[in-house]
Backbone as numpy.savetxt, mean C-alpha at the origin, in Angstrom:
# Nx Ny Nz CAx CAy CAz Cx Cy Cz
-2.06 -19.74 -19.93 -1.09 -18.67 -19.70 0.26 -19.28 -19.33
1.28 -18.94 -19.75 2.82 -19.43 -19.67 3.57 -19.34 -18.56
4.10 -19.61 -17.74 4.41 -19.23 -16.08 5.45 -18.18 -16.66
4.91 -16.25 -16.23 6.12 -15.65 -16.63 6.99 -15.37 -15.72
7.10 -16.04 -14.51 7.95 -16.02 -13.10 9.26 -16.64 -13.62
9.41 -17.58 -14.82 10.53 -18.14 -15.13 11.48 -16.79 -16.05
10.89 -16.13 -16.67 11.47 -15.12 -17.51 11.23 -13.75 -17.42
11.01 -13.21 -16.60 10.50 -11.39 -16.40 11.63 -11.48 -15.11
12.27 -10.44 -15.34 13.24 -9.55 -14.29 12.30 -9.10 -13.39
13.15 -9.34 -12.31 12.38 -8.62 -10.64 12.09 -7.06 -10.90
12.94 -6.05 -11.43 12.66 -5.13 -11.37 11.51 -4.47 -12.68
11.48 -5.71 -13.08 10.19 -5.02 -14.15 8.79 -5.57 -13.96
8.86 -6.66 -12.32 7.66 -6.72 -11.94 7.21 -5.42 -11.08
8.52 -5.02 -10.42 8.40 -4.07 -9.93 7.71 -2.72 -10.54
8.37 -2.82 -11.53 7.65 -1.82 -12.55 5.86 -1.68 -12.70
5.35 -3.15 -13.04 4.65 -3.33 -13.06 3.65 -2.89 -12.18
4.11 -3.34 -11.10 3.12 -3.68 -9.45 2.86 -2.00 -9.38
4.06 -1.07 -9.85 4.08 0.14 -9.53 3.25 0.94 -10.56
2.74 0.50 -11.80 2.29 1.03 -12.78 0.90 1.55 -12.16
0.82 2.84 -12.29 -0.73 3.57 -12.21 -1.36 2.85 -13.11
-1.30 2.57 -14.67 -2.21 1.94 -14.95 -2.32 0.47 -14.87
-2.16 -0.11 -13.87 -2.80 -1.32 -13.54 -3.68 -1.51 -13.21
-4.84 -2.28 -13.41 -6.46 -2.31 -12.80 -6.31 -2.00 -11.69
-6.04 -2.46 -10.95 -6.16 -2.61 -9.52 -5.41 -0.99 -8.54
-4.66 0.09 -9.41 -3.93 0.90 -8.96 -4.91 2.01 -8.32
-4.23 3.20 -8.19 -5.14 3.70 -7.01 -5.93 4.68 -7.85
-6.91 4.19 -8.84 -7.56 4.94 -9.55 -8.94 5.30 -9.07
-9.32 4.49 -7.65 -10.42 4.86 -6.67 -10.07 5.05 -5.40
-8.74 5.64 -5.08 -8.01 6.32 -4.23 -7.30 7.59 -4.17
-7.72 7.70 -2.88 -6.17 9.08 -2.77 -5.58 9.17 -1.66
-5.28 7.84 -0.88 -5.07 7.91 0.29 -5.45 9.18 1.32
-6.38 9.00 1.17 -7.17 10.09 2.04 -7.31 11.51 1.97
-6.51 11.62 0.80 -6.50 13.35 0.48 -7.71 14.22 0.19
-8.38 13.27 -0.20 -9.86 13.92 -0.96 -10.49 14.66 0.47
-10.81 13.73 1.69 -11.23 14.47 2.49 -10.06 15.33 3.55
-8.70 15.07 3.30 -7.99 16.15 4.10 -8.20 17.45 3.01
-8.71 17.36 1.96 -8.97 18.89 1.46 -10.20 19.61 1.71
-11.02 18.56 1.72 -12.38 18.65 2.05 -12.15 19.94 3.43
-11.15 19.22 4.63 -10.76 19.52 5.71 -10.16 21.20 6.11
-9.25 21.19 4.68 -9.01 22.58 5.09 -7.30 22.40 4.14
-6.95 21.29 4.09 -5.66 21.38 3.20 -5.46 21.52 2.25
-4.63 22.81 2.23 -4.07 23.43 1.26 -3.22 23.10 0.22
-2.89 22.97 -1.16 -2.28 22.51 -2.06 -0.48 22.67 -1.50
-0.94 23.98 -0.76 1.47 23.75 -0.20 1.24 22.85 0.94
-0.04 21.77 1.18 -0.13 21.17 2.48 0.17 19.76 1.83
0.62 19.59 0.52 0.34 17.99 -0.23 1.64 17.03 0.15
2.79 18.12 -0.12 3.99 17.21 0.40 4.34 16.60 1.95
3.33 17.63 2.63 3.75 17.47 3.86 3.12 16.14 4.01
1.46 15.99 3.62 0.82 14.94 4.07 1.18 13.85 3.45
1.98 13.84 2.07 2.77 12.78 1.92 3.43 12.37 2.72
4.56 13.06 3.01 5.74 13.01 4.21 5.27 12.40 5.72
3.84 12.90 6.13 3.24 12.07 7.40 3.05 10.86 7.53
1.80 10.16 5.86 1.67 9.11 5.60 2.94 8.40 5.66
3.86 8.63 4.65 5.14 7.21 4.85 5.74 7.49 6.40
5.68 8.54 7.53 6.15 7.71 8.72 5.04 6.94 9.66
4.00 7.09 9.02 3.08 6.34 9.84 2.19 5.06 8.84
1.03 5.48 8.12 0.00 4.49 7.40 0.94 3.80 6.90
1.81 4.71 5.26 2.92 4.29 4.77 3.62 3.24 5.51
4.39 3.65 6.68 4.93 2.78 7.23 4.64 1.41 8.35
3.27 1.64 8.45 2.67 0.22 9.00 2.47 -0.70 7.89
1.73 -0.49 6.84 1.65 -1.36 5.78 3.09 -1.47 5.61
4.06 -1.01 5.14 5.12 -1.85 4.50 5.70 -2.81 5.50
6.00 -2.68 7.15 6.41 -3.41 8.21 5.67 -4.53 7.84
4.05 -4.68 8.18 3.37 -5.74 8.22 3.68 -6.57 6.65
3.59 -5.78 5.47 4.11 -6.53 4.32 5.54 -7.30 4.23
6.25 -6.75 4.79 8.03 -6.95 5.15 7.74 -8.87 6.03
7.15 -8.35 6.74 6.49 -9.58 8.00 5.89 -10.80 7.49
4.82 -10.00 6.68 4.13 -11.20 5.98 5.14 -12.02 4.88
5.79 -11.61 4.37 6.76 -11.91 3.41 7.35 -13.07 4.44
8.35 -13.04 5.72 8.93 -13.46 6.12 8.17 -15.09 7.17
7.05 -15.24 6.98 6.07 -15.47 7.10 5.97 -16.67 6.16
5.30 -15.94 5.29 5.09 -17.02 3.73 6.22 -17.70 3.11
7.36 -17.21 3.48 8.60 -17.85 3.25 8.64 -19.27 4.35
8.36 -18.68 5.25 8.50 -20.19 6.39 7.64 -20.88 6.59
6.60 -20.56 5.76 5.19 -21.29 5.61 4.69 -21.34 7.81
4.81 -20.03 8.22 3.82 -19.65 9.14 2.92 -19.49 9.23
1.73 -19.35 10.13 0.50 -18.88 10.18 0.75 -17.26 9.88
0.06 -16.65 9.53 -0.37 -15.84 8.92 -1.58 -14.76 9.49
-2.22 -15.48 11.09 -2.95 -14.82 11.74 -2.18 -14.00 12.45
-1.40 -13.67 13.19 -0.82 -12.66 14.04 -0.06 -11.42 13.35
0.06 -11.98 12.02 0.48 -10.65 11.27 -0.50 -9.57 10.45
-1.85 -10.63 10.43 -3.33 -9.95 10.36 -3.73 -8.87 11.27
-3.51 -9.69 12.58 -3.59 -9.07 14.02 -3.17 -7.71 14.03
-1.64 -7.83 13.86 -0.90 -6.64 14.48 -0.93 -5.80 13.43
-1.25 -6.06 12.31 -1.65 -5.13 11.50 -3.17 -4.45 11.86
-4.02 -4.98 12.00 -5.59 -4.69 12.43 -5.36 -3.46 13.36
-4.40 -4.03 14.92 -4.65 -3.23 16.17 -3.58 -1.74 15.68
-2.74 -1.74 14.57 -2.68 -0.71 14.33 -3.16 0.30 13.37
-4.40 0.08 12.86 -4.53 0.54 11.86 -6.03 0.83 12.55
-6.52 1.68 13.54 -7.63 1.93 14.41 -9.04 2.13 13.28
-8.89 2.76 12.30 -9.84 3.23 11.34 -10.62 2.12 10.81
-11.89 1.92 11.34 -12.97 0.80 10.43 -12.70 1.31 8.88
-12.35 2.14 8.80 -13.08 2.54 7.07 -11.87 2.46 6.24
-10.04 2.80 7.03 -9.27 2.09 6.39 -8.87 1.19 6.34
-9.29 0.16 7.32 -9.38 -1.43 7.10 -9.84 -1.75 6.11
-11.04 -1.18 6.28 -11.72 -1.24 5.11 -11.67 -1.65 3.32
-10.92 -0.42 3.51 -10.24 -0.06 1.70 -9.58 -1.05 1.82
-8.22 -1.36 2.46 -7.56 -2.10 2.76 -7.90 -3.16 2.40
-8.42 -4.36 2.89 -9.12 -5.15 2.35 -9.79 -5.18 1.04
-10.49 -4.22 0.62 -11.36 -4.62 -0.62 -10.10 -4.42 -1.50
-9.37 -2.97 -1.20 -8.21 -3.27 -2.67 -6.97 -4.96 -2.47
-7.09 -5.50 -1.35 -6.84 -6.57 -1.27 -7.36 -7.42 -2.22
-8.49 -7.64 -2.06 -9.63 -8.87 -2.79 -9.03 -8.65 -4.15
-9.38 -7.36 -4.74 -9.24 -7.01 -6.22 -7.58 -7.57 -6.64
-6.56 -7.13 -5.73 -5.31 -7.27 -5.88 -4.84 -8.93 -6.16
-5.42 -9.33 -5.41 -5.61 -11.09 -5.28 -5.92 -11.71 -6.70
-7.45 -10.92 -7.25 -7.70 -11.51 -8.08 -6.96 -11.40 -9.27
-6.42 -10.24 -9.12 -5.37 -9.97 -10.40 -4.11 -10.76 -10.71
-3.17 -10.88 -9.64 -2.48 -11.39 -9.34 -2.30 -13.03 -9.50
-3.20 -13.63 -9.04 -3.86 -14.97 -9.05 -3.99 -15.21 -11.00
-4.58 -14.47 -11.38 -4.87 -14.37 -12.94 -3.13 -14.74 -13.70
-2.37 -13.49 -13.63 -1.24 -12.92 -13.98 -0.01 -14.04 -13.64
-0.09 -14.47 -12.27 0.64 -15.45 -12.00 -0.07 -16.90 -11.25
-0.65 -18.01 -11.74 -1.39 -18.82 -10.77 -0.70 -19.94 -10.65
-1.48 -20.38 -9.35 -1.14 -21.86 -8.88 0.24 -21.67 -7.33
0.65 -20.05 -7.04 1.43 -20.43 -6.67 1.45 -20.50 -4.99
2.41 -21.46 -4.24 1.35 -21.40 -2.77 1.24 -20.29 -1.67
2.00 -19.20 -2.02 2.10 -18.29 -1.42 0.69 -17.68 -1.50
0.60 -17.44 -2.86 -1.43 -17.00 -2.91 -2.04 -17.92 -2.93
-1.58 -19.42 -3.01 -2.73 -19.53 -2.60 -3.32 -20.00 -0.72
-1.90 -19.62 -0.13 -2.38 -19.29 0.84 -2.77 -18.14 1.62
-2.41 -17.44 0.97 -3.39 -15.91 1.45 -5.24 -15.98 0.70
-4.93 -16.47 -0.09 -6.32 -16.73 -0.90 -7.73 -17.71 0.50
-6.45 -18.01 0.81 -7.99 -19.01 2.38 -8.00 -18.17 3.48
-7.36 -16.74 3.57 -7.65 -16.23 4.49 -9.15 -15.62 3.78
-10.19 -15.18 4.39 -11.34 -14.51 4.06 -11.01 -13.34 4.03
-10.54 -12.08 4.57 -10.06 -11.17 4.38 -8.70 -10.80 5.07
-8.16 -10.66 3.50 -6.75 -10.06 3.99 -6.13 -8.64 3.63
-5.51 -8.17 4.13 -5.04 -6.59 3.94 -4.16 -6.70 2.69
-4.15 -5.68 2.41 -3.14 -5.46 1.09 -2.31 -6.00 1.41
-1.28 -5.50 2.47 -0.11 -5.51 2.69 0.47 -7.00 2.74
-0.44 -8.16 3.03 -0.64 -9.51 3.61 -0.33 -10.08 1.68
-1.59 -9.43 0.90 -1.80 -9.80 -0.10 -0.26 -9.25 -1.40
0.26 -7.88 -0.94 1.42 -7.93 -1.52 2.20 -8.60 -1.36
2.75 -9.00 -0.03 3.58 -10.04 0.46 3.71 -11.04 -0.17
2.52 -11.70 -0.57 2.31 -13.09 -0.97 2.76 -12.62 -2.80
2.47 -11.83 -3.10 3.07 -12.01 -4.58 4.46 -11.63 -4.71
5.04 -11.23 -3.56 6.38 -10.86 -3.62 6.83 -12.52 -3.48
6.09 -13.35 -2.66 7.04 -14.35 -2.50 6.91 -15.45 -3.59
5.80 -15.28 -4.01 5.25 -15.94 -5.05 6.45 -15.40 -6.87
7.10 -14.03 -6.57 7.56 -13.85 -7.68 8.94 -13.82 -7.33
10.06 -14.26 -5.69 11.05 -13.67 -5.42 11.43 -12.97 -5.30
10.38 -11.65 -4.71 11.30 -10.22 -4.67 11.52 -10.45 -2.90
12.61 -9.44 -3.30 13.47 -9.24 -1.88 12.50 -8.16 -0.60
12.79 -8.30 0.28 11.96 -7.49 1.23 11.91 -6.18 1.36
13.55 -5.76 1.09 13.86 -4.01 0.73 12.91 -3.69 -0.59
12.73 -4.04 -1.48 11.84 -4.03 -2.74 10.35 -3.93 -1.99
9.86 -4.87 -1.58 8.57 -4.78 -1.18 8.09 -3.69 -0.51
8.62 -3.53 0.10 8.88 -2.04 1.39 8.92 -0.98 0.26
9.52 -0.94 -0.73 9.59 0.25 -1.75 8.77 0.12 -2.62
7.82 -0.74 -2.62 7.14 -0.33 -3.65 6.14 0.35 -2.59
5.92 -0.19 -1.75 4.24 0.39 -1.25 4.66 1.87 -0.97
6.10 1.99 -0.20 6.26 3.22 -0.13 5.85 4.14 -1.54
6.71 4.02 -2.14 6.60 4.23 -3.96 4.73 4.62 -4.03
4.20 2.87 -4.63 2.55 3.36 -4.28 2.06 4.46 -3.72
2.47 4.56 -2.41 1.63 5.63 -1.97 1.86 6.77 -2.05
2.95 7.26 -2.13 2.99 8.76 -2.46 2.60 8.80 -4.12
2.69 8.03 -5.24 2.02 8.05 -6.02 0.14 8.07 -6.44
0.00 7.41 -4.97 -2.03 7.05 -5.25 -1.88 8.76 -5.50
-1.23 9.24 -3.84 -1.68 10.92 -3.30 -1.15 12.24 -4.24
-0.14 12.03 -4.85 0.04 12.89 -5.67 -0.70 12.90 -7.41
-1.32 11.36 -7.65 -2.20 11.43 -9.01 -3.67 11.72 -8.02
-3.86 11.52 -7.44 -5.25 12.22 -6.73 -5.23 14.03 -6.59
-4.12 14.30 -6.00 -3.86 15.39 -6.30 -4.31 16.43 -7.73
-3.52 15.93 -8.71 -4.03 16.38 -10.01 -5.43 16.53 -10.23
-6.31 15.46 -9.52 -7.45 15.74 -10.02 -8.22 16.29 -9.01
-7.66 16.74 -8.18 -8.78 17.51 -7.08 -8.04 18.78 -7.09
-7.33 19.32 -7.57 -6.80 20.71 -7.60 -6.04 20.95 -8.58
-6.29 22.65 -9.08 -5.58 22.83 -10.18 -4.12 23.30 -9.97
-3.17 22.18 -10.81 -2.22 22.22 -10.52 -1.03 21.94 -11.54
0.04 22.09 -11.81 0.84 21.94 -12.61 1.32 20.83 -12.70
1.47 19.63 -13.59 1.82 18.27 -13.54 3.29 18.36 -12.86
4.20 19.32 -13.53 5.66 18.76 -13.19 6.06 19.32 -11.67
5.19 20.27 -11.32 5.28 20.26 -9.82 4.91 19.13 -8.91
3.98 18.26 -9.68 3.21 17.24 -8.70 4.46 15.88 -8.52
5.05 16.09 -9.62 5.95 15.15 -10.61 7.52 15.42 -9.22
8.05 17.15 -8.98 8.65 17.35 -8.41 8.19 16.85 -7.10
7.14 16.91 -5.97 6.61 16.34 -4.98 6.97 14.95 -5.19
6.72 13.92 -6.39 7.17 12.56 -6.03 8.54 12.24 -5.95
9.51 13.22 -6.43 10.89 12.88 -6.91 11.23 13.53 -5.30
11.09 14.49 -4.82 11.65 14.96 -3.73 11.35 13.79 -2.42
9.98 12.87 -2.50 9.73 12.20 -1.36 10.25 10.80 -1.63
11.42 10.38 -2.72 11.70 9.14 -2.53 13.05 9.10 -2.11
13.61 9.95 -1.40 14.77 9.63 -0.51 13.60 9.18 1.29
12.78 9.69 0.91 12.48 9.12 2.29 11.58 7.57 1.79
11.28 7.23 0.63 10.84 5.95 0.35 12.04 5.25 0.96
12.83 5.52 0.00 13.83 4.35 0.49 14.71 3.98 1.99
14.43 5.67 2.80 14.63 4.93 3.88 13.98 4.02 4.80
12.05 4.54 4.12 11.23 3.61 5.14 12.03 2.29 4.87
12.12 2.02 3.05 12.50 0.39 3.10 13.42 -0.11 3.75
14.52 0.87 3.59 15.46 0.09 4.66 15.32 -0.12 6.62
14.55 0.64 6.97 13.70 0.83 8.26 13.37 -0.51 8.16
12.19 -1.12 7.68 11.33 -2.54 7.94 12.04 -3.53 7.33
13.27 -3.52 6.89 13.16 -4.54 5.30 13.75 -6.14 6.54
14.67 -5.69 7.35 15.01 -6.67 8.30 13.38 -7.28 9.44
12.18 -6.30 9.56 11.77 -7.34 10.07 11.03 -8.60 10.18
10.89 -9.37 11.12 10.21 -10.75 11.10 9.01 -11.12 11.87
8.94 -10.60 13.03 7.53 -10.48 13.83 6.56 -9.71 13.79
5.20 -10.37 13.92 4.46 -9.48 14.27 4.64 -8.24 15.19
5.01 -8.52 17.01 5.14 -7.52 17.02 6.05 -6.35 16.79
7.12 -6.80 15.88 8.24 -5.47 15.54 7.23 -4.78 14.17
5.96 -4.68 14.26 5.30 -3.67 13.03 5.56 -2.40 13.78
5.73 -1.42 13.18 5.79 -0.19 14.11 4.40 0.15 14.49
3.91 1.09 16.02 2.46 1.53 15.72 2.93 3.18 15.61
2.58 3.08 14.68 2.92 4.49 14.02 1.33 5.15 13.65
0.68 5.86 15.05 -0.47 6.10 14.15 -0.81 7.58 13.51
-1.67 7.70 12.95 -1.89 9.26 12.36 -3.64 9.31 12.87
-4.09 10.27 13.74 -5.35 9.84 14.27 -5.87 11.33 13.32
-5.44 12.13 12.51 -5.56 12.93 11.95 -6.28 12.78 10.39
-5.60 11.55 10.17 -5.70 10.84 8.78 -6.51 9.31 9.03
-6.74 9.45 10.42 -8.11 8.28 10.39 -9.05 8.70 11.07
-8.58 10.20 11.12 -10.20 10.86 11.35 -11.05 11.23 10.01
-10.19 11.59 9.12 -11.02 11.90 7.45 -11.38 10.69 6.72
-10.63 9.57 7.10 -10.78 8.57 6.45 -12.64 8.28 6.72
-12.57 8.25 8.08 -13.79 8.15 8.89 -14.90 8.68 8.17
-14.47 10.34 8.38 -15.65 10.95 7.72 -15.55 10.97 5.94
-14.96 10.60 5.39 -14.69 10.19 3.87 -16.45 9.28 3.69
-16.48 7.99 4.53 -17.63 6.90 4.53 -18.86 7.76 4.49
-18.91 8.91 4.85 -20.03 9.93 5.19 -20.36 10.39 4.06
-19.68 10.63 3.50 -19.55 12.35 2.32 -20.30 11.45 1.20
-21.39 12.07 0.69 -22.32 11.66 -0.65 -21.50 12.19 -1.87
-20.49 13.48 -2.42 -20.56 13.64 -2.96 -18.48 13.75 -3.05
-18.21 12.77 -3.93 -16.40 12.71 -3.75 -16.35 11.92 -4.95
-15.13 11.99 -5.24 -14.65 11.64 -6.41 -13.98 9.89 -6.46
-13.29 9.73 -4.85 -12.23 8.89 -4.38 -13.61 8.09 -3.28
-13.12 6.57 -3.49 -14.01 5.86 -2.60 -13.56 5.89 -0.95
-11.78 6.12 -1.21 -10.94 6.82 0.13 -10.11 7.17 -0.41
């Protein structure tokens, strides 16, 4: 395979990383929506729970990704940004996901672009969080930290609004309007984290609402979304 880090534009990895259809995209996700409907939420309840996620889940992953970035650039250890990501993210079961769409993300990535030391030093951690594992291909491909921060933002109101579609009947270009209306607040999370450098400046931003379904998500025999 040809190193395409020498010739692909930043913003069309971006593209990429952001593409629903990428293996690895959130096609066994819905950031937790499956069981906040389960719960009682209502289809006029979708934007809002978008809008919760990026000031909290949303916005711990992109801090700790912002971090890790700054991190792998200075060739730091890499445990305390594990850490402070862990102690905020209380939910065994979204650690969880977290991790496994890590592994998968790794392996893709690793494929797509190899050899480089950013993955392959996230690659010797045994388990690392997404956010750890985006990091490392941001630095591995030169994207900037405001970028990184926007994509996950980006990501996630995308997993929750294509999950959407398929758990309720609904009109595409309304779902379409829900993503276009929530990226003035993408881009402010990015600019929020994009300056920081420590572990502890991750925000703890928690949602004990959305790691209570996550919780009971591990329970439920019969769902569409693995979370």
């Amino acid at each position: 395979m040809t190193d395409s880090r020498r010739t692909i534009h930043r913003d069309l990895v971006l593209m990429l990383l952001a593409d629903a259809r990428l293996p690895v995209a959130g096609h066994t996700q819905s950031a937790t929506l499956e069981p906040a409907l389960r719960a009682g939420l209502g289809p006029a309840d979708v934007p809002g729970f978008v809008a919760t996620r990026l000031r909290t889940v949303t916005r711990v992953e992109a801090a700790t990704a912002v971090v890790a970035l700054h991190h792998l650039r200075r060739g730091l250890d890499l445990s305390a940004v594990e850490a402070a990501w862990s102690a905020r993210t209380t939910s065994p079961a979204m650690r969880a996901t977290s991790r496994s769409q890590a592994r998968a993300l790794l392996r893709l990535v690793s494929r797509l672009w190899p050899g480089t030391e950013a993955l392959r030093a996230v690659s010797s951690s045994t388990t690392p969080c997404r956010a750890v594992v985006l990091a490392a291909t941001a630095a591995s491909l030169d994207l900037e930290a405001t970028a990184l921060a926007r994509l996950i933002g980006y990501d996630d109101v995308q997993t929750v609004c294509s999950a959407a579609l398929k758990l309720l009947p609904l009109d595409p270009a309304d779902v379409t309007g829900w993503v276009a209306s929530a990226l003035p607040a993408v881009d402010a999370l990015a600019d929020e984290v994009a300056h920081l450098t420590r572990p502890d400046d991750v925000p703890a931003s928690g949602a004990p609402q959305i790691e209570a379904w996550a919780q009971a998500h591990v329970h439920t025999t019969r769902r569409l979304f693995s979370a």
